[in-house]
N, C-alpha and C positions, 0 to 999 in steps of 0.2 A: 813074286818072290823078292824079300829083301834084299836088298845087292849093298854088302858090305866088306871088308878084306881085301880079299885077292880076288873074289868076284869082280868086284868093285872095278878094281888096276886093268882085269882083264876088257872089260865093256871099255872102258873109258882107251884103252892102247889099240883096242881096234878100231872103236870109232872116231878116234883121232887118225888114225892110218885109211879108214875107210873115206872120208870126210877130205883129203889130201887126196887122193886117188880121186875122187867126185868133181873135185874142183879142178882138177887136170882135164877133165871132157870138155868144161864147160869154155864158153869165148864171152871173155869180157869187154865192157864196154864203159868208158867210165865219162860220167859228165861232172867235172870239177867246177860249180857255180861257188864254191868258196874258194881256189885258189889254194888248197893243200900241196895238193902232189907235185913234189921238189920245191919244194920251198921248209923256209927252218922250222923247227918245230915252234914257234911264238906268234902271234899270242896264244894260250892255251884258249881250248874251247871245249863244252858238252855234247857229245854226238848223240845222237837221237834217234833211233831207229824202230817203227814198229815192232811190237813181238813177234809176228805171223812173219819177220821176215829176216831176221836174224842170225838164222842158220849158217851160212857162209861170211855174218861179217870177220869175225877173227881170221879168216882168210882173207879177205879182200885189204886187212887194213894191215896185216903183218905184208903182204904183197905188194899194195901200191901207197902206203903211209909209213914205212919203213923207220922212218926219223922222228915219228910220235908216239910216244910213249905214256899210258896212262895205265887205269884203270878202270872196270866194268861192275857193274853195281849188277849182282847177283843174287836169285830169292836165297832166302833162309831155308828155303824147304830141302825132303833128301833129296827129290828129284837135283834139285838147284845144289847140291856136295857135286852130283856125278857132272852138271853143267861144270860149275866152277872148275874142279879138276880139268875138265877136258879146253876152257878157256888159258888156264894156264898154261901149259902147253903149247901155245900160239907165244908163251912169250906175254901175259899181261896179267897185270895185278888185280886182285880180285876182291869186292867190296859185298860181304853178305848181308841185302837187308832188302826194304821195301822202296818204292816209287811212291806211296802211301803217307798221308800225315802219321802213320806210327814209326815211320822209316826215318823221323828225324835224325836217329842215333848215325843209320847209315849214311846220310845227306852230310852229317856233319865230319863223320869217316869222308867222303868225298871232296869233301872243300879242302880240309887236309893235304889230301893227294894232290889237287887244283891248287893250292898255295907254295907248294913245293915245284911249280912249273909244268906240271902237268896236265893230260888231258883225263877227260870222266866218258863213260859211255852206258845211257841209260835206254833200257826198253820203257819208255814211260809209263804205257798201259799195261803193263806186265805186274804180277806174274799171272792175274787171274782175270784181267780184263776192266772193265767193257774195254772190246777192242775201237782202237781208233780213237780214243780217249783218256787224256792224259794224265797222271794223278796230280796234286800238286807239289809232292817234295822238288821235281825239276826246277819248279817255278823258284822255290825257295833258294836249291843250291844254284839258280844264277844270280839270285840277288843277293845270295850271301857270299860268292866267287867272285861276281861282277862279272863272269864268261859270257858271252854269248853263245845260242847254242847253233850247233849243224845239224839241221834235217836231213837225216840219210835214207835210201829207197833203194832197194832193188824190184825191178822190174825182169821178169822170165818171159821169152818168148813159145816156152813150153815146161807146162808144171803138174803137178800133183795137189790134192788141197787134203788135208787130213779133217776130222769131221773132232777137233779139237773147238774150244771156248771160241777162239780166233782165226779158225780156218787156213791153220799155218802153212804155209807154203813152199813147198820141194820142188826144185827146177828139175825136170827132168835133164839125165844125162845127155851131155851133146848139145844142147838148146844155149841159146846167146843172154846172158848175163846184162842187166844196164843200170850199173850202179852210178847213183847219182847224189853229191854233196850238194846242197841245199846252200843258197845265200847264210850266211848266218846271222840269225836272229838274236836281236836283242830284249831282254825284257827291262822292262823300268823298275828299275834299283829299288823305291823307295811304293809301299802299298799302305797306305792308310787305315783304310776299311778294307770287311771282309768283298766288298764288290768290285773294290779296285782289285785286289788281287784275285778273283774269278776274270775279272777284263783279262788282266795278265795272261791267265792258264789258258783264256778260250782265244786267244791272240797268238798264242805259239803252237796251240793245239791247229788253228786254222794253217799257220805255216807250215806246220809238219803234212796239212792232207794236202797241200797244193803240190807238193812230188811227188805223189800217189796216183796212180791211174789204175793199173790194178787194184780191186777194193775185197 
């Protein structure tokens, strides 16, 4: 069923309530290998999170990132109306497009945000996968931000796998949380050839799997 109106308000105010309630079971655990949490919100950076793991970031960064403020690069699709809605709600601006060479429009929506002081927060291999593989607009909005980006991971000590593109992953209730900010990566500014900038993509793409251990 299409869910549009007040259907719409309705899904989206519960699982906004439901989602807040979920996250109250859970025990987290946070490894700060960038140096965020209490400190000012500068330099801005790209946070980077696989899709299959998502779920709870807008909790985790409105909870223990408090004082950073950006915005999340969201599909265009309807599924991605009902995300969006439910992402703002947490408090964060929201950027409709692709991680995709067609997502340029969006990437350039993103720098935007990023030149205003701000941070960007991409599923790279989203919305449709392959998972664990990154598209190339990230590569583009750091070299056109000059941000470096943060590899973000959540790790569940007890989960659910949904039999989705990417095997997305629901921490069971009660189960310990181990979120983890990644060194942040930089990518080289300036790519000549199209194999420099494949170097690029499969160099951030290698950073983002090494805080992965659940695959």
């Amino acid at each position: 069923m299409k869910l549009e109106g007040w259907r719409a308000r309705v899904v989206i105010a519960v699982g906004f309530r439901l989602l807040q309630l979920w996250a109250r079971t859970l025990r987290f655990e946070i490894e700060d290998r960038a140096d965020l949490i209490g400190t000012r919100p500068m330099p801005r950076y790209i946070g980077a999170l696989w899709h299959n793991r998502l779920l709870l970031l807008p909790h985790v960064i409105r909870r223990f990132l408090p004082q950073r403020h950006g915005a999340a690069l969201i599909s265009a699709s309807r599924d991605g109306a009902l995300l969006a809605d439910l992402v703002q709600r947490f408090g964060f601006d929201v950027v409709r497009g692709s991680s995709s060479r067609k997502g340029i429009t969006a990437m350039l929506q993103l720098a935007d945000v990023m030149a205003k002081g701000r941070d960007a927060v991409i599923t790279p291999d989203g919305p449709r996968g392959p998972a664990y593989e990154i598209g190339p607009g990230i590569v583009f909005l750091a070299q056109k931000s000059g941000a470096a980006v943060v590899p973000i991971n959540m790790e569940y000590s007890s989960y659910w796998r949904l039999r989705s593109w990417d095997r997305f992953v629901l921490p069971r209730p009660f189960s310990k949380v181990r979120v983890i900010f990644g060194v942040p990566h930089q990518v080289q500014l300036l790519t000549h050839t199209e194999d420099d900038f494949e170097s690029e993509r499969m160099r951030l793409q290698n950073a983002m799997m090494q805080v992965v251990e659940m695959r």
